[in-house]
C-alpha positions in Angstrom: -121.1 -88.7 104.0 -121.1 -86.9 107.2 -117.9 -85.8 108.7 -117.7 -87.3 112.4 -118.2 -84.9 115.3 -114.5 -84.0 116.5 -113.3 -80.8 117.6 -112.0 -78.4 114.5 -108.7 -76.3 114.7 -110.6 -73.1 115.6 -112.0 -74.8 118.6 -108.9 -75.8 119.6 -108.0 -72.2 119.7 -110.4 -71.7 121.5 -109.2 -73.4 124.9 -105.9 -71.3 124.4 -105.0 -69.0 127.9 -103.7 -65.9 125.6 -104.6 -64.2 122.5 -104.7 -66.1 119.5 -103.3 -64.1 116.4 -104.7 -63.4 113.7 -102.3 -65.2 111.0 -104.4 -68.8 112.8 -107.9 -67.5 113.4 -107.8 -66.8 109.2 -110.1 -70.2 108.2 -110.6 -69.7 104.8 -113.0 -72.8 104.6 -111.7 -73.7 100.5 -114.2 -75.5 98.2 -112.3 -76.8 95.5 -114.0 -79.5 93.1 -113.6 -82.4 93.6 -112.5 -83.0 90.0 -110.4 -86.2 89.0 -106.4 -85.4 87.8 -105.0 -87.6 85.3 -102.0 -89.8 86.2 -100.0 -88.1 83.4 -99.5 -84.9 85.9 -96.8 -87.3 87.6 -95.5 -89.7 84.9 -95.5 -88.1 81.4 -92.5 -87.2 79.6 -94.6 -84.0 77.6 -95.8 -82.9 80.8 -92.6 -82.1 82.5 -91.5 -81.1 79.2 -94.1 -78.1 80.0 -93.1 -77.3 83.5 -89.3 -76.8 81.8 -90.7 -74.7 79.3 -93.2 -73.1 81.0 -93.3 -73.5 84.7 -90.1 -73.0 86.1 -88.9 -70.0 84.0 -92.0 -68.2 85.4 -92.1 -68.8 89.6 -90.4 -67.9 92.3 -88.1 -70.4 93.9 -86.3 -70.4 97.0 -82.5 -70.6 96.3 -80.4 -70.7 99.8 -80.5 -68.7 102.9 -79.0 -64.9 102.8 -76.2 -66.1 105.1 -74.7 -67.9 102.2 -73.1 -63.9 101.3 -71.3 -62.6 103.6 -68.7 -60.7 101.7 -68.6 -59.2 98.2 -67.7 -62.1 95.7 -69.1 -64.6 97.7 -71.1 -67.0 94.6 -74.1 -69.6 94.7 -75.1 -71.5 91.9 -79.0 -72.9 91.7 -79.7 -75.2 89.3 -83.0 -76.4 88.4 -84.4 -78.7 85.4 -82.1 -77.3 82.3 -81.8 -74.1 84.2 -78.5 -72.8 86.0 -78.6 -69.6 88.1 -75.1 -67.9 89.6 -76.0 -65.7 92.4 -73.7 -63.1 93.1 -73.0 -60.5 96.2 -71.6 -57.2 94.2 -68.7 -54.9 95.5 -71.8 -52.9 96.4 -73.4 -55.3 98.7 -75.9 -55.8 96.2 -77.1 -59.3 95.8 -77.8 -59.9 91.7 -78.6 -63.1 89.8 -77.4 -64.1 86.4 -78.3 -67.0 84.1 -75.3 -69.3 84.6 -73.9 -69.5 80.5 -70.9 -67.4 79.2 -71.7 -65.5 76.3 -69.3 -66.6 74.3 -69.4 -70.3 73.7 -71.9 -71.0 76.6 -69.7 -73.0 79.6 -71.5 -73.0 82.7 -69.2 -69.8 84.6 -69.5 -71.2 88.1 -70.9 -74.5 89.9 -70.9 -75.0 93.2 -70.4 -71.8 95.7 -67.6 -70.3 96.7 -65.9 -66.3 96.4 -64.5 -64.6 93.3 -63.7 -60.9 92.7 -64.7 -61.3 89.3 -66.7 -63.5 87.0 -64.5 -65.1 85.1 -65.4 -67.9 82.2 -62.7 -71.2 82.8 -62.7 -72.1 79.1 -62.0 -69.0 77.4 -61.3 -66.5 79.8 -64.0 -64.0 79.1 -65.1 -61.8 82.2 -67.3 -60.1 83.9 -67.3 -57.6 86.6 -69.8 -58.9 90.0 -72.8 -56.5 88.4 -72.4 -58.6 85.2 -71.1 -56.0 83.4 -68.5 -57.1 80.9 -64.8 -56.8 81.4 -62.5 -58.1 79.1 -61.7 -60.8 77.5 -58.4 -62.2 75.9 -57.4 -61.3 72.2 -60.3 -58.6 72.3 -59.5 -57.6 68.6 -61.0 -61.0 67.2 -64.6 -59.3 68.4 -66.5 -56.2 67.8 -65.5 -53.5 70.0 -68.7 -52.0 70.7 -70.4 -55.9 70.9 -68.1 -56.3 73.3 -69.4 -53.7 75.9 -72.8 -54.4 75.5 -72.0 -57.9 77.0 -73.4 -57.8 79.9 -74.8 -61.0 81.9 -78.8 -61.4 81.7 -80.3 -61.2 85.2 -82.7 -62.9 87.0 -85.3 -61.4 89.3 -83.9 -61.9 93.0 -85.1 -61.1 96.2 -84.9 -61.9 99.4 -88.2 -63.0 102.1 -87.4 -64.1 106.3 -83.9 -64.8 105.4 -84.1 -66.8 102.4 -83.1 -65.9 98.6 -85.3 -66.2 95.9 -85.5 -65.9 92.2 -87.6 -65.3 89.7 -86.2 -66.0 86.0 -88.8 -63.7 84.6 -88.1 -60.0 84.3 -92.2 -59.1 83.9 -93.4 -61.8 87.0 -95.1 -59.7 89.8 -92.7 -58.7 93.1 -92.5 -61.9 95.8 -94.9 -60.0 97.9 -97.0 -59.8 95.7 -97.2 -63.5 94.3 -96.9 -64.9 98.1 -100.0 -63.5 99.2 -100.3 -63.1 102.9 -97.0 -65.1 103.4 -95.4 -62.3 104.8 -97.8 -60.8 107.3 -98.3 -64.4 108.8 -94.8 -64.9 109.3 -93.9 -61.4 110.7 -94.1 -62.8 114.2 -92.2 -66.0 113.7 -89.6 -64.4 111.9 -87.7 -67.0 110.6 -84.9 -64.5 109.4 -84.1 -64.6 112.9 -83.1 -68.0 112.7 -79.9 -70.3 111.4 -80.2 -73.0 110.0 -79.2 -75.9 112.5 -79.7 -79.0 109.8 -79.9 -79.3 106.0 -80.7 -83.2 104.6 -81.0 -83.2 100.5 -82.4 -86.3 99.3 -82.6 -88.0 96.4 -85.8 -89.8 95.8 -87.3 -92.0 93.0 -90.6 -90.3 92.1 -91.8 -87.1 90.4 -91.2 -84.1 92.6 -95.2 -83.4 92.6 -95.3 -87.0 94.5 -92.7 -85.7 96.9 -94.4 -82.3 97.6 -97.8 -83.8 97.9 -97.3 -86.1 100.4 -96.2 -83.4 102.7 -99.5 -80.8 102.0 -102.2 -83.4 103.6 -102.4 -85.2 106.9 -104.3 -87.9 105.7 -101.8 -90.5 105.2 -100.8 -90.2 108.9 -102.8 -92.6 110.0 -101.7 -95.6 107.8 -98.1 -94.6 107.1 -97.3 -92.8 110.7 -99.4 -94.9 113.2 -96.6 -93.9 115.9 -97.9 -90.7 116.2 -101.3 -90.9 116.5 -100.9 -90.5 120.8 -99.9 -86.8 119.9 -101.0 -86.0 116.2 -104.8 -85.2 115.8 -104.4 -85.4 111.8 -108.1 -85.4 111.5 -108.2 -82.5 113.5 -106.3 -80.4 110.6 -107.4 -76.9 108.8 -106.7 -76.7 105.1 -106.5 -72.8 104.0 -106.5 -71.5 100.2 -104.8 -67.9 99.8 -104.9 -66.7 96.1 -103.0 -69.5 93.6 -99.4 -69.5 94.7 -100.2 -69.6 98.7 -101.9 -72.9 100.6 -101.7 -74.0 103.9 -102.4 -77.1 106.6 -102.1 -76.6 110.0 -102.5 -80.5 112.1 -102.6 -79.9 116.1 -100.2 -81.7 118.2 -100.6 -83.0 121.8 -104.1 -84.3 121.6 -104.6 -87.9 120.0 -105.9 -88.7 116.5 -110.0 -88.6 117.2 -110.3 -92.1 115.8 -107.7 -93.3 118.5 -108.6 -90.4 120.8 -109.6 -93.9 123.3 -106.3 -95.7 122.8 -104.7 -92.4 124.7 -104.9 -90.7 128.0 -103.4 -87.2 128.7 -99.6 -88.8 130.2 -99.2 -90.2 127.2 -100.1 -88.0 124.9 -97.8 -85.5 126.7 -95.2 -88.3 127.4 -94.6 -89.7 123.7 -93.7 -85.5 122.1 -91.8 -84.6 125.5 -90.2 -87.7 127.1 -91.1 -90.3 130.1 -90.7 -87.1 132.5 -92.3 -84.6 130.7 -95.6 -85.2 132.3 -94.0 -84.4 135.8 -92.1 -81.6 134.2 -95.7 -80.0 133.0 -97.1 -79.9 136.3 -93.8 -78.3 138.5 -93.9 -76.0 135.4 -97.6 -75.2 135.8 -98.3 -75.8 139.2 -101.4 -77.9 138.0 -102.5 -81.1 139.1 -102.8 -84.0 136.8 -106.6 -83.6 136.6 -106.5 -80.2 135.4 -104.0 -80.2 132.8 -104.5 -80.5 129.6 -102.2 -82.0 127.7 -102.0 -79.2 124.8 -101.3 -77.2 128.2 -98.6 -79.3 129.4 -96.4 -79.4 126.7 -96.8 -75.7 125.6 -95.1 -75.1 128.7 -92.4 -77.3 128.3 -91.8 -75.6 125.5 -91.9 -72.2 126.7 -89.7 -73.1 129.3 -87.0 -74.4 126.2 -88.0 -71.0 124.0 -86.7 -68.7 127.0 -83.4 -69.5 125.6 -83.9 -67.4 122.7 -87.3 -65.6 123.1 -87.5 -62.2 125.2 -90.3 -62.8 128.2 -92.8 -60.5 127.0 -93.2 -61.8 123.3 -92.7 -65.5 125.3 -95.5 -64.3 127.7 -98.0 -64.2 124.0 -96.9 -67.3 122.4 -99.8 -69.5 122.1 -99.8 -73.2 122.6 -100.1 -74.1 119.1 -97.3 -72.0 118.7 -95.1 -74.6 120.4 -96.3 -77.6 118.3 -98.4 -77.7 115.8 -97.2 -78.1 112.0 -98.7 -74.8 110.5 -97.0 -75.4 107.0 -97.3 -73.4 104.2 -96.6 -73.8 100.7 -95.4 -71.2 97.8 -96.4 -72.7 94.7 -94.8 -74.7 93.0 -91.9 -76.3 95.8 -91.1 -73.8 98.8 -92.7 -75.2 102.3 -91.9 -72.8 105.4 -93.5 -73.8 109.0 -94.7 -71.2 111.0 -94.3 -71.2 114.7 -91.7 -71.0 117.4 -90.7 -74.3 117.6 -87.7 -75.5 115.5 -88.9 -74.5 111.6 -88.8 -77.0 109.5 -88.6 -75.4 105.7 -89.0 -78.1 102.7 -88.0 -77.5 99.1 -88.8 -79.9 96.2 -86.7 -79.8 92.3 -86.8 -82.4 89.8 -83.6 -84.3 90.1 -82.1 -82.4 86.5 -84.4 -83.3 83.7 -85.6 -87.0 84.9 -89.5 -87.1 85.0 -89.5 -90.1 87.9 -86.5 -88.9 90.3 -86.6 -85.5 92.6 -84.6 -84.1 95.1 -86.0 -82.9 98.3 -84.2 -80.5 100.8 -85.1 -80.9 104.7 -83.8 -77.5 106.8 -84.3 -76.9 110.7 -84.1 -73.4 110.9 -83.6 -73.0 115.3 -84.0 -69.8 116.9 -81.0 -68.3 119.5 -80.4 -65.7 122.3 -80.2 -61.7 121.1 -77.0 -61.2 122.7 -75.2 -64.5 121.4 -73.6 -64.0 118.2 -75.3 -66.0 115.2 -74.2 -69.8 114.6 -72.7 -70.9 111.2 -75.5 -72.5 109.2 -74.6 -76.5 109.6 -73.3 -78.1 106.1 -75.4 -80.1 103.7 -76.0 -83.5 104.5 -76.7 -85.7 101.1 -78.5 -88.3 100.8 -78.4 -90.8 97.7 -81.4 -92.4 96.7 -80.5 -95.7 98.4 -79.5 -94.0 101.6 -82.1 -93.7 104.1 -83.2 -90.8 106.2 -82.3 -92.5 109.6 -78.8 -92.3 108.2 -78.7 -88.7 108.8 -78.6 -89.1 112.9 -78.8 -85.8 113.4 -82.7 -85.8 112.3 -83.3 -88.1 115.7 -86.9 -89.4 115.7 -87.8 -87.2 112.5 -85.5 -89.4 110.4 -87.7 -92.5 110.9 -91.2 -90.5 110.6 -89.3 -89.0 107.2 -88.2 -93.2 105.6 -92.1 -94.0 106.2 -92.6 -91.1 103.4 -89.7 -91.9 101.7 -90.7 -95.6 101.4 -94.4 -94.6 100.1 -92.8 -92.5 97.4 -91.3 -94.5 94.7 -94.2 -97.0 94.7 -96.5 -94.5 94.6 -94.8 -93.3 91.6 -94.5 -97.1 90.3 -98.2 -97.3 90.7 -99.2 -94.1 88.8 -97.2 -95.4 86.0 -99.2 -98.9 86.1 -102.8 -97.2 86.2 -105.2 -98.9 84.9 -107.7 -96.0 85.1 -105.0 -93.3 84.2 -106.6 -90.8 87.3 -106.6 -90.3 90.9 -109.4 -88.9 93.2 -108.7 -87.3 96.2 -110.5 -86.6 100.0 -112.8 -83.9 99.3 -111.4 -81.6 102.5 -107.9 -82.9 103.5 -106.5 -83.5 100.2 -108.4 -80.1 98.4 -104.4 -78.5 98.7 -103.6 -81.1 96.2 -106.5 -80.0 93.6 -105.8 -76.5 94.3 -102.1 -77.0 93.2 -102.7 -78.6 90.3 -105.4 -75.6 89.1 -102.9 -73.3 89.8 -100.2 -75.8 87.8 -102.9 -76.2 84.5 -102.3 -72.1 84.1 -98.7 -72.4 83.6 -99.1 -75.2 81.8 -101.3 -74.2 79.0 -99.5 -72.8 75.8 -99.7 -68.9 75.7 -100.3 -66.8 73.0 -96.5 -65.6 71.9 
């Protein structure tokens, strides 16, 4: 069928009063078949037996942010499946990773976070220095002296990207850099390293983690599940971008209405419903336009500029586009790390399998806000957990987002009861807006499939 006529992202761009860069005028224009996945992707036992084995020894995950280590001992422990990682910040100011087991009967050496000058096992007392070199242990002449120095702590890849921490548990996997494609020229400019991180929600939800990260690469449920923003949210309007395997992107506009209720909406309210009942008014002292020669992308960009002078100098202000503002430019490093790019306040997802159940995930919400050069840096805010019975909206500090976030939330666990009950045992998917979801799952098969030892 033929796609209606409706304005793409590009053309959006278009109407912009400064110089787009380059990290949005990249439209890579994907074609990904449009090939059928089984259901057994979400629900199968053997399957997420394979990511275990597999999948999540072999990618890079986002751990924490790089505030987390401030002095040397300072500890955070990332677990993930079967997998337990203790993150370390040396006497050196060198920040290593370890696989989280004692190598003498295998306890778990830390949980949690926290700050230790040494790395010291609770059950038997064996220890390690911060590098993971070996140390001593108690009633030494029971074991091999020479055994006993070559002790040391397997490591983990670990690295660091716009002020997050990541690991890879694979000593021969190629550098972040490398794996994240053009991650880190797009982001140069938004520099979320820049940031702290002003809200962090974990929640527990009952579905596959694939459910949970899918919902959140396509725009296409928004008109069904999130009809209250369909005044400001042109979801049909989205770009869907493809960069190498690990690196996908959607980028929906805000500010103009969804094209299929594009005559439910004028400008006022489009503007009104992201801003508030004044914002309108605001747009137009702001601009010194009239209300006939506004548009309404226009009008809240400069509300927002007007907010981003609290923490952005005026020249790099003076470049910020309007999409810059508003518009969800999410990106996704395969398998589970979701940055936004832009100025406004950064949203950053993360998705893990809730331990080693197949049906239940846990998915991390962080704000990352930006603040003035000469101010000192705030303190990250605390975790806020969420059980699977709690709801979003619980969390007041998510405002409007909490509600928009339950909508999801709710879909989740019967979409996962519903892939369980298929009759067919496959899903199909929108040939354009839901092609991030095929190209995941292409990129999942290689890591699935059994290599040659």
């Amino acid at each position: 069928m033929k796609r209606p006529d409706f304005l793409s992202y590009q053309e959006l761009l278009d109407q912009e009063c400064v110089a787009v860069p380059d990290a949005l005028r990249v439209d890579t224009q994907p074609e990904i078949p449009s090939d059928l996945i089984a259901t057994d992707r979400w629900t199968d036992q053997g399957v997420f037996d394979k990511e275990v084995s597999n999948l999540w020894p072999k990618v890079w995950q986002m751990v924490c942010r790089e505030t987390a280590f401030q002095n040397p001992g300072d500890y955070f422990v990332y677990d993930i499946t079967r997998y337990s990682i203790l993150l370390v910040l040396t006497e050196s100011g060198e920040l290593k990773g370890f696989h989280n087991s004692c190598l003498h009967r295998g306890r778990a050496l830390k949980s949690g976070r926290g700050v230790s000058h040494e790395i010291r096992c609770p059950y038997h007392g064996f220890c390690w220095h911060l590098d993971g070199s070996f140390k001593d242990a108690y009633c030494d002449w029971e074991f091999d002296e020479d055994a006993l120095s070559q002790l040391n702590l397997p490591e983990v890849q670990v690295t660091s990207w716009g002020g997050w921490v990541l690991i890879n548990m694979d000593p021969e996997a190629p550098a972040f850099d490398e794996y994240a494609s053009v991650l880190g020229d797009h982001f140069t400019r938004w520099a979320p390293e820049d940031r702290y991180v002003s809200l962090h929600v974990e929640k527990k939800i009952r579905c596959n983690w694939k459910v949970a990260m899918e919902a959140f690469i396509e725009s296409y449920h928004a008109i069904q599940t999130h009809p209250q923003i369909l005044s400001f949210t042109g979801g049909d309007n989205s770009q869907y971008d493809v960069f190498g395997e690990h690196l996908s992107r959607t980028i929906t506009p805000q500010g103009i209405p969804n094209p299929g209720q594009a005559d439910r909406f004028n400008i006022r309210e489009s503007v009104e419903a992201m801003t508030g009942p004044e914002g309108f008014e605001q747009a137009l002292a702001l601009t010194g336009k009239s209300a006939d020669d506004i548009s309404s992308r226009e009008a809240i960009g400069a509300i927002r500029k007007a907010e981003f002078a609290a923490f952005l100098e005026a020249d790099k202000l003076a470049s910020v586009t309007d999409a810059e503002t508003m518009d969800s430019i999410l990106y996704l490093v395969f398998p589970n790390f979701a940055p936004w790019g832009g100025f406004q306040s950064q949203i950053t997802y993360r998705y893990r399998p809730d331990g080693m159940n197949v049906d239940g995930c846990i998915m991390d919400i962080y704000l990352l806000d930006g603040f003035a050069a000469d101010a000192p840096r705030p303190p990250d805010a605390k975790t806020l957990h969420l059980g699977y019975d709690e709801r979003y909206a619980e969390a007041e500090e998510l405002g409007m987002l909490g509600s928009l976030f339950d909508q999801d939330a709710n879909n989740l666990p019967e979409v996962q009861k519903g892939l369980m009950a298929s009759r067919s045992g496959q899903v199909l998917t929108a040939s354009y807006q839901e092609l991030r979801i095929r190209h995941f799952h292409a990129t999942l098969s290689s890591y699935l499939e059994d290599k040659p030892a």
